[in-house]
C-alpha positions as CSV (number, residue, x, y, z in Angstrom):
1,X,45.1,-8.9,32.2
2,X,42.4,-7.6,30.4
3,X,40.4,-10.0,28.3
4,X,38.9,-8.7,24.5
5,X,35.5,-7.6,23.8
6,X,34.7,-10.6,22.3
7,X,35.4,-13.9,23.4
8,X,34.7,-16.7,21.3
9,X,36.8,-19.5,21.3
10,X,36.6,-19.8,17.1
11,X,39.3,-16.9,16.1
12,X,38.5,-13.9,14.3
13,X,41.2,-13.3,13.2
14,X,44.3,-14.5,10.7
15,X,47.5,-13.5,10.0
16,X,46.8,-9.7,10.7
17,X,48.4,-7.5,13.2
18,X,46.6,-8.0,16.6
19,X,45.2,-4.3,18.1
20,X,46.4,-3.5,21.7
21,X,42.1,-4.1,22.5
22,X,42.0,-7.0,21.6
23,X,44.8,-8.9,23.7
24,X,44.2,-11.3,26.0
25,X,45.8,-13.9,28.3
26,X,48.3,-14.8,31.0
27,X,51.7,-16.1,30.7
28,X,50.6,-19.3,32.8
29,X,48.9,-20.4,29.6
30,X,52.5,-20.2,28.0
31,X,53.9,-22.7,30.4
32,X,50.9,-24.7,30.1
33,X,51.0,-25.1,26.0
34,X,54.6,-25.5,25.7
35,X,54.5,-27.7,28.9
36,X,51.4,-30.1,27.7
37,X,52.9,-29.9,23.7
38,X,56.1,-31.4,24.9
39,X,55.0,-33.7,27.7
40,X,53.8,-36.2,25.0
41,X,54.4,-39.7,23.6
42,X,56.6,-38.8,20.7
43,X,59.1,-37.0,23.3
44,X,59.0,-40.4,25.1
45,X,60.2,-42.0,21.5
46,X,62.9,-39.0,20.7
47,X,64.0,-40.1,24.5
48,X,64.5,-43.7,24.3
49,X,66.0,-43.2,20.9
50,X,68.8,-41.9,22.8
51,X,69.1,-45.6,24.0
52,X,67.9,-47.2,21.3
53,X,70.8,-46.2,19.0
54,X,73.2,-47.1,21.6
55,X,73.2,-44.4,24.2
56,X,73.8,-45.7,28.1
57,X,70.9,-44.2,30.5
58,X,73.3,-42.0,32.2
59,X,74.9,-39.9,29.4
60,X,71.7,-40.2,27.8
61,X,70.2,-38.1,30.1
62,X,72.4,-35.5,30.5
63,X,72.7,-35.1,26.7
64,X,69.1,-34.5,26.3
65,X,68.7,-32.0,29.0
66,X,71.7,-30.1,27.5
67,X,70.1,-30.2,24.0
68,X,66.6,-28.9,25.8
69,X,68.4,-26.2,27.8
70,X,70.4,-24.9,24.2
71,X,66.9,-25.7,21.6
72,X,64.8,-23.8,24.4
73,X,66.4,-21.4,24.5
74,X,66.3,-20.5,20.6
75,X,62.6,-21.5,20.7
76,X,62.0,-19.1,23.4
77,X,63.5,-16.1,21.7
78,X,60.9,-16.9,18.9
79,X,58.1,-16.6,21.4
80,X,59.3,-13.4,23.2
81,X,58.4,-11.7,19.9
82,X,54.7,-12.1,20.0
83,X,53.8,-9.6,22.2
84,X,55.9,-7.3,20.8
85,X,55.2,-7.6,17.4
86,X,51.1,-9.0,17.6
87,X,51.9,-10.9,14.5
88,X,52.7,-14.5,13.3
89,X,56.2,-15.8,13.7
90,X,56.9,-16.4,9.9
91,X,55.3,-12.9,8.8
92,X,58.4,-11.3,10.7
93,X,61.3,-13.3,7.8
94,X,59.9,-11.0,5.5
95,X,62.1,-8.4,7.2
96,X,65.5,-11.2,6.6
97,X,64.0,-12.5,3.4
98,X,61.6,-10.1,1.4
99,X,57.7,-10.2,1.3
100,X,58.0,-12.7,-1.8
101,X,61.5,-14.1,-0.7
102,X,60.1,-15.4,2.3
103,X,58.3,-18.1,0.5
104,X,61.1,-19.8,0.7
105,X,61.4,-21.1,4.4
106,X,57.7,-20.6,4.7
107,X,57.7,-23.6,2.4
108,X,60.1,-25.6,3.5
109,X,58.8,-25.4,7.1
110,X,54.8,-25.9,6.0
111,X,56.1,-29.2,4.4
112,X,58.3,-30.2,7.6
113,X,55.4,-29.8,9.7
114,X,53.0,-31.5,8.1
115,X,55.6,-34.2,8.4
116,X,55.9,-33.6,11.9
117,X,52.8,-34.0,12.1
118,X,52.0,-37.5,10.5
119,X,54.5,-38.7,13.1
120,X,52.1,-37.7,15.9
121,X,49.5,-39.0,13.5
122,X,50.6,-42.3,13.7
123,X,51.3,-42.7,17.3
124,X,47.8,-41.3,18.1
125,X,45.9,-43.8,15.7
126,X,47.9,-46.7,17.8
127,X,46.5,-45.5,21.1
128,X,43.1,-45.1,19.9
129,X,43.1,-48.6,18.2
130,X,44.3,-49.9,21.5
131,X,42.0,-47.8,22.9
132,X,38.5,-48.8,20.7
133,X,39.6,-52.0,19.8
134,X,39.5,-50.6,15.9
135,X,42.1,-51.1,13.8
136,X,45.2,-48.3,13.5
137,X,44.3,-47.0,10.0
138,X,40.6,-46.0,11.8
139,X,42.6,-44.6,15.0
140,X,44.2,-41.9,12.4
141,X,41.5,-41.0,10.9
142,X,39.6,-40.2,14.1
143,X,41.8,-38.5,15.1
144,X,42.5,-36.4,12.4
145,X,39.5,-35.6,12.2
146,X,39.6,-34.0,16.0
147,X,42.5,-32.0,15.0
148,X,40.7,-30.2,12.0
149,X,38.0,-29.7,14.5
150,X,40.2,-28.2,17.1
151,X,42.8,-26.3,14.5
152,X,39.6,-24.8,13.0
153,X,38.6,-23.0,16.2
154,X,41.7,-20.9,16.7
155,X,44.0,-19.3,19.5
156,X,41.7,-20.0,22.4
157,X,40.5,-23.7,21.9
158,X,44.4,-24.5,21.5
159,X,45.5,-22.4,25.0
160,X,42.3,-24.0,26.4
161,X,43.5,-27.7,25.1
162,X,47.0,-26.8,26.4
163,X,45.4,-26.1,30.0
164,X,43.4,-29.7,29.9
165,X,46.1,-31.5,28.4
166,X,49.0,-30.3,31.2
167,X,46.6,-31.7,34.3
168,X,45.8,-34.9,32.0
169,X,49.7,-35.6,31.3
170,X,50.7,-34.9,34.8
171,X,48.2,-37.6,36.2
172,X,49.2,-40.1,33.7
173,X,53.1,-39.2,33.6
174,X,53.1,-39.6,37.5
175,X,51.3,-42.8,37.3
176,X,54.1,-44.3,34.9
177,X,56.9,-43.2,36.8
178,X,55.5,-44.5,40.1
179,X,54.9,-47.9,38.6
180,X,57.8,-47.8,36.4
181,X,60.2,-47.2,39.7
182,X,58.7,-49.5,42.0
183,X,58.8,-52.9,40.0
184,X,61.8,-52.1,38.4
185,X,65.6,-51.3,39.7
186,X,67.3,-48.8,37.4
187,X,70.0,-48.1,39.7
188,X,72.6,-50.2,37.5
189,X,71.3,-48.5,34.3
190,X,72.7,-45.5,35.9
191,X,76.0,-47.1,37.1
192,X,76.4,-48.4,33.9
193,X,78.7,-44.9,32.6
194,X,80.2,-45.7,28.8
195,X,80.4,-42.0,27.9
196,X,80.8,-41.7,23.7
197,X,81.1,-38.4,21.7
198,X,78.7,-39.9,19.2
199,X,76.0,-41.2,21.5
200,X,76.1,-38.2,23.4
201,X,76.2,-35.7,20.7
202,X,73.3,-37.7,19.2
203,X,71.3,-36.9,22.3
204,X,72.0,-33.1,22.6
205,X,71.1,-33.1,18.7
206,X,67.5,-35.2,19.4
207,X,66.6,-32.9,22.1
208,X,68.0,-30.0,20.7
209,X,66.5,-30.2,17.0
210,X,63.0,-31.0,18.7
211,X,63.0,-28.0,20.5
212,X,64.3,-26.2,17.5
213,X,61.3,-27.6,15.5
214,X,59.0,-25.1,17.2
215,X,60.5,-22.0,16.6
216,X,58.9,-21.0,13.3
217,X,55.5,-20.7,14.6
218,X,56.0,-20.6,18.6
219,X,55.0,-16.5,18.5
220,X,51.8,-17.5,16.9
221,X,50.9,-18.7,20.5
222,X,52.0,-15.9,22.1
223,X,51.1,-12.8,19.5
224,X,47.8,-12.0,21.8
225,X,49.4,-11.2,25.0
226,X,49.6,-7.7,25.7
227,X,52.4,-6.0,23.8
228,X,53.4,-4.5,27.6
229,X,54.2,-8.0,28.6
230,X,58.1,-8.7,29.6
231,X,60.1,-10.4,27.4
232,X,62.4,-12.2,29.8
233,X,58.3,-13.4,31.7
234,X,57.6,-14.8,28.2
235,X,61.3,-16.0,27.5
236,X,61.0,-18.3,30.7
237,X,57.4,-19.1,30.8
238,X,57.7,-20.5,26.9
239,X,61.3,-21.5,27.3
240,X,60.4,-23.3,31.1
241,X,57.6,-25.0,30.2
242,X,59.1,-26.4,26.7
243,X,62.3,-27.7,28.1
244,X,60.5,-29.2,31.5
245,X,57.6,-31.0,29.5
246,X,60.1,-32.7,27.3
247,X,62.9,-33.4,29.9
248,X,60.0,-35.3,31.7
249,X,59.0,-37.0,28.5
250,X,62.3,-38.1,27.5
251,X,63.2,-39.5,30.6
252,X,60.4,-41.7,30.9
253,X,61.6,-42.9,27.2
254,X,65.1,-43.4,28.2
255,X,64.2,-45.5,31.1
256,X,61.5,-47.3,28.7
257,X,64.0,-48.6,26.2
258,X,66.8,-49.1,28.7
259,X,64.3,-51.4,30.8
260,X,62.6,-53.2,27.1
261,X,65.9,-53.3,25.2
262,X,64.5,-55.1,21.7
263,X,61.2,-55.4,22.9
264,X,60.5,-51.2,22.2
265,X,61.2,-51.1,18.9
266,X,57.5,-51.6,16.7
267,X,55.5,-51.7,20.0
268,X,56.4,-48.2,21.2
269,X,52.6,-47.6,22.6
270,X,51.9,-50.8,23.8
271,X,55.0,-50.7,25.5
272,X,54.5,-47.6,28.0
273,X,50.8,-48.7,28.4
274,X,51.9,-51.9,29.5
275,X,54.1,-49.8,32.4
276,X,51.2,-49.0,33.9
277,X,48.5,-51.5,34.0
278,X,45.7,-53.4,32.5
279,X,41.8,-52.8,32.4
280,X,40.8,-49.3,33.3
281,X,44.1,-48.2,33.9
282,X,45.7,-49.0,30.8
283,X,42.3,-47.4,28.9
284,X,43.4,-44.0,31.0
285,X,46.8,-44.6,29.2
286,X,45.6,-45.2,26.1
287,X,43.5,-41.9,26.5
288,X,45.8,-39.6,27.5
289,X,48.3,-40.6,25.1
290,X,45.9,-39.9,22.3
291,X,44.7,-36.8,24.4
292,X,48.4,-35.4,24.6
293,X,49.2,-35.6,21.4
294,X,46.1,-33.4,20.2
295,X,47.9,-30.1,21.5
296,X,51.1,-30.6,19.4
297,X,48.7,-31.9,16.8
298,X,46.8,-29.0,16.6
299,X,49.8,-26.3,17.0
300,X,51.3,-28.2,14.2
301,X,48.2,-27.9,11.8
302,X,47.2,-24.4,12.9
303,X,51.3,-23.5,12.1
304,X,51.0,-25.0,9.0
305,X,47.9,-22.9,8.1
306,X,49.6,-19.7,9.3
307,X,52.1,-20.8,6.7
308,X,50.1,-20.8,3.7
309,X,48.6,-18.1,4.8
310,X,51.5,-15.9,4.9
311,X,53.0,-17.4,1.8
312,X,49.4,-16.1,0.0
313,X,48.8,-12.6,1.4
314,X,52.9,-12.0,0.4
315,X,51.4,-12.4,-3.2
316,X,47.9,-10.9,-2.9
317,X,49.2,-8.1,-0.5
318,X,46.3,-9.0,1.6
319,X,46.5,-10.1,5.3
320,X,42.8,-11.3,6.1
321,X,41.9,-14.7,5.7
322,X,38.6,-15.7,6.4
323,X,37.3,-18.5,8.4
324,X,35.9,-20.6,5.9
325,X,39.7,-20.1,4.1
326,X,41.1,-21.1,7.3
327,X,39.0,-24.2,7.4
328,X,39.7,-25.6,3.8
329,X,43.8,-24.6,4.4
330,X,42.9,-26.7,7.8
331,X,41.2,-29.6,6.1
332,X,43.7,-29.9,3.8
333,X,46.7,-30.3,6.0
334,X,45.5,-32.5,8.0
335,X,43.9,-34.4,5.5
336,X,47.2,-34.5,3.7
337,X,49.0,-35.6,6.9
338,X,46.5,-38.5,7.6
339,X,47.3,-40.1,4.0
340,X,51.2,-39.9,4.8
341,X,50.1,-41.7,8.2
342,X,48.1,-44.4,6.6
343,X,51.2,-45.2,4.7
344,X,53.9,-44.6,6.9
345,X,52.8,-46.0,9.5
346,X,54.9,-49.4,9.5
347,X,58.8,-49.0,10.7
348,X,58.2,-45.5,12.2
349,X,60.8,-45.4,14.6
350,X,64.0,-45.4,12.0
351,X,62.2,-43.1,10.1
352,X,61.3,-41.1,12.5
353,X,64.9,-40.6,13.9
354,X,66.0,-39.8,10.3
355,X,62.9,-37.6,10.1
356,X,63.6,-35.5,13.3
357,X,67.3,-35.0,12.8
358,X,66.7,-34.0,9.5
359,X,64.6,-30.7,10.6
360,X,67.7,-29.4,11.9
361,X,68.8,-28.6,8.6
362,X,66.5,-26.6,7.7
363,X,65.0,-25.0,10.6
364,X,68.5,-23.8,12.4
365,X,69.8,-21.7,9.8
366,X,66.8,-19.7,9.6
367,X,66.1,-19.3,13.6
368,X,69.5,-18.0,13.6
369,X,69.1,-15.4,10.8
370,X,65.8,-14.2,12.5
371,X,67.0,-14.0,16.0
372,X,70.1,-12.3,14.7
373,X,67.9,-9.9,12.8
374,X,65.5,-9.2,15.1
375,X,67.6,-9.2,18.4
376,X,71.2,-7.9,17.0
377,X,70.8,-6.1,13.9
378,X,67.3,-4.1,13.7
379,X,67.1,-4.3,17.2
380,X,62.8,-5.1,17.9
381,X,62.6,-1.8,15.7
382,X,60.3,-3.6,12.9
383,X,57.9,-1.3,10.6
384,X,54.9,-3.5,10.5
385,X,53.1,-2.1,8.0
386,X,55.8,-2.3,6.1
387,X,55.8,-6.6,6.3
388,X,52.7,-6.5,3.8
389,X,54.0,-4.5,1.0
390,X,56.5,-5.7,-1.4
391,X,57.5,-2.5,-3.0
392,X,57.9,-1.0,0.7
393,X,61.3,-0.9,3.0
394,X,61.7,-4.9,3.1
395,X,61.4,-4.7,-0.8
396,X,60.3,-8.5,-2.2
397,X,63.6,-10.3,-2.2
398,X,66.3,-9.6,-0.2
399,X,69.2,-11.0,-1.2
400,X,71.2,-10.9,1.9
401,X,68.7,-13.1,3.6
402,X,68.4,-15.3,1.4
403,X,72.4,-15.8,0.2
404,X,72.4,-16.6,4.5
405,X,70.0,-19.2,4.2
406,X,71.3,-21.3,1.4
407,X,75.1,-20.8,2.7
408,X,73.4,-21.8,6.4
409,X,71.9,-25.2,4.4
410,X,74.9,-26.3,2.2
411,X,77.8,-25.2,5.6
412,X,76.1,-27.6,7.3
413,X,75.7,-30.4,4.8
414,X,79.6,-32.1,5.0
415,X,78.1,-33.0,9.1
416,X,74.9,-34.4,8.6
417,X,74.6,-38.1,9.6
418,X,71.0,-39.4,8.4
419,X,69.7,-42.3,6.7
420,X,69.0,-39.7,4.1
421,X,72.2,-38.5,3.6
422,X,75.7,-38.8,5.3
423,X,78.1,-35.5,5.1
424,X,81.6,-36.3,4.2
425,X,83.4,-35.3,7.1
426,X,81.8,-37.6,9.3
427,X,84.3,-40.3,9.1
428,X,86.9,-37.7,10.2
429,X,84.9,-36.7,13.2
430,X,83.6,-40.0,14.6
431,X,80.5,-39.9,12.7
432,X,79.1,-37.2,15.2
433,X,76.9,-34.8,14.0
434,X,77.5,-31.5,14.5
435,X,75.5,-30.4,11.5
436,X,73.2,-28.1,13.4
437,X,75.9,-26.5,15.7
438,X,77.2,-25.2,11.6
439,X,73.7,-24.3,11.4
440,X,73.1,-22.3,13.4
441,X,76.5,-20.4,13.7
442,X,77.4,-19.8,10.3
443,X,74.7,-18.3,8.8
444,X,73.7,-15.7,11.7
445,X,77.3,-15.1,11.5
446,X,77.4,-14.3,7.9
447,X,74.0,-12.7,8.0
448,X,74.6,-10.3,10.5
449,X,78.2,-9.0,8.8
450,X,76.6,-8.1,6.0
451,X,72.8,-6.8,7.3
452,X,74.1,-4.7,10.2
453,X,75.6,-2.4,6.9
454,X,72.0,-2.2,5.2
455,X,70.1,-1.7,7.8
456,X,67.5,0.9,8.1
457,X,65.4,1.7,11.0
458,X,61.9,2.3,10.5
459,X,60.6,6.1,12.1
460,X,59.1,4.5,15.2
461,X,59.8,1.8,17.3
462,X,56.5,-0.4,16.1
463,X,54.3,1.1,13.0
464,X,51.1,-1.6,13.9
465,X,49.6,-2.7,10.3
466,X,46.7,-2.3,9.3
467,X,44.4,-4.6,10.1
């Protein structure tokens, strides 16, 4: 494919529409991102928290890779819309929710993944203490500091991360496996079948929520591929390489905390590292843990920037934001994620369980309206120039969105189990959550019974914005 006249790796360019001239890229680097994003040390914790919370090994692992196969597949549809619409995932709820109304789950979502992100946050500021020999608290702020760096640059520095990061984790996951399997004999773990709805379910929902988690900014990463690119290509390269990386990740978790039993819990890190081996080995470790988490890192600041980003041009009517914008929105999420690490960081696991089951709250009900929307009811027919202009066809707030959402929100609340907040049909149901199941079928239901009547298709197929 043909590469743009100008190819620096610090982006030009914002939340604008991306011209046919200046696309770029192959769908390998789709695989690679979503594969290197997920094939990380917090998917080894969402893994062995699986077993950690009373899952067996067997069940455990076929419950995750059913919650991949169902989250990556919602995730994926998100990213088949990038090169068809050359614009970032969020800018496209305006259609579901209004130019203004869509500050709503923009929001919401810049919040959660700035969340998100202090998990990652934490984990990488063990690895480089471990690493260094400096305490944690220094770790994350070395490493935060990376991720402005590498956030700051763009689109090409995070596909070109994404590249490094898959050959790094494949070396080091191999490694773990290989030693993990040859001084230990897991073939009782697997024997060992005590099949429970609420262990099991628990495991789809892990798996499924985190691959749910990326759907809100996963056509950002795709938005520069030639609009001529196949959907169904881009479905399965983003869709493949998200559910493989994690599968991998998670498995290697499950068999961690099966193996460690108490010992996991508060020495996550040192744990895995201590699979391997000592000395130079176990400073690779250390490395590529921090290493891998610096893709997801990155996607998860750059998202958050896109965000804000969108959130302001739906008020100023203005899609260009200029680098030294980008870099203060940058500085400031990550900066804001590092102080909720240095606090946080004691007793993560529980609070990250509660933390990741939580997303699927709020990020289901609106993948569902969007998918709907853009899949079932306006059929890929968006008018694009239309997305930046509140008194145009989307209007500012549209009501039928935005009733979806909040009915999609309080539908699933009587399900959700979290330390948070426990729904009050879980007694009745064996304290399985189902929460995001309600999630995401009630409000695309709802939403597309009552869009498909409004609807109204723009004069062409695409009308690219201005940019």
């Amino acid at each position: 494919m043909n590469s743009p006249p100008q190819a620096s790796l610090i982006e030009t360019r914002a939340i604008d529409f991306i011209p046919e001239n200046e696309r770029h890229g192959r769908l390998l680097s789709q695989f690679t991102l979503w594969f290197s994003a997920n094939m990380q040390i917090t998917a080894i914790i969402t893994g062995a928290l699986a077993v950690v919370l009373g899952g067996d090994m067997f069940w455990s692992l076929i419950g995750l890779l059913l919650g991949q196969v169902l989250g990556g597949a919602v995730m994926a549809l998100h990213g088949a819309q990038g090169p068809r619409l050359g614009l970032p995932q969020m800018i496209s709820s305006r259609v579901q929710f209004g130019v203004l109304g869509a500050t709503l789950p923009l929001a919401l979502v810049c919040v959660l993944y700035i969340g998100f992100n202090t998990t990652g946050t934490i984990l990488s500021g063990q690895a480089i203490a471990q690493l260094t020999g400096l305490s944690p608290s220094a770790g994350i702020l070395i490493f935060s500091a990376v991720i402005a760096l590498f956030a700051a640059c763009g689109y090409r520095m995070i596909h070109l991360l994404g590249r490094a990061a898959t050959v790094l984790g494949l070396i080091a996951f191999a490694y773990l496996f290989a030693r993990l399997l040859s001084v230990n004999d897991i073939t009782p773990l697997l024997r060992n079948h005590r099949f429970a709805w609420d262990s099991f379910l628990l495991a789809v929902s892990l798996s499924a929520s985190w691959q749910i988690a990326f759907g809100p900014y996963v056509a950002d990463y795709s938005r520069y591929l030639p609009s001529g690119v196949s959907p169904l290509r881009t479905f399965l390269c983003v869709g493949g390489g998200s559910v493989l990386g994690a599968q991998i990740a998670m498995t290697l978790g499950v068999f961690a905390a099966a193996l460690a039993g108490p010992r996991f819990v508060g020495q996550e890190v040192a744990y895995i590292v201590g699979l391997g081996a000592s000395g130079a080995m176990a400073s690779f470790l250390f490395f590529s843990i921090a290493f891998g988490k610096i893709t997801v890192s990155t996607l998860n600041a750059y998202g958050s920037f896109m965000c804000l980003a969108t959130m302001l041009s739906g008020f100023q009517r203005e899609a260009k934001i200029g680098r030294r914008q980008r870099l203060v929105f940058v500085l400031a999420i990550v900066g804001l994620s590092a102080a909720i690490a240095l606090a946080a960081q004691h007793d993560f696991l529980l609070h990250f369980k509660s933390f990741i089951l939580f997303l699927l709250t709020f990020f289901t009900p609106w993948s569902a309206i969007n998918l709907v929307d853009y899949y079932w009811v306006n059929q890929e027919q968006y008018d694009l120039a239309a997305l930046s202009d509140p008194d145009g066809r989307y209007g500012r707030w549209n009501r039928v969105g935005i009733a979806s959402y909040l009915f999609g929100l309080l539908a699933q609340l009587p399900f959700i189990s979290t330390r948070f907040y426990s729904g009050p049909l879980l007694p009745y149901l064996g304290q399985v959550d189902i929460s995001w199941l309600v999630g995401l079928i009630a409000p695309g239901a709802l939403y597309f019974c009552l869009a498909r009547r409004r609807v109204q298709r723009p004069p062409t197929r695409v009308s690219p914005a201005k940019g």
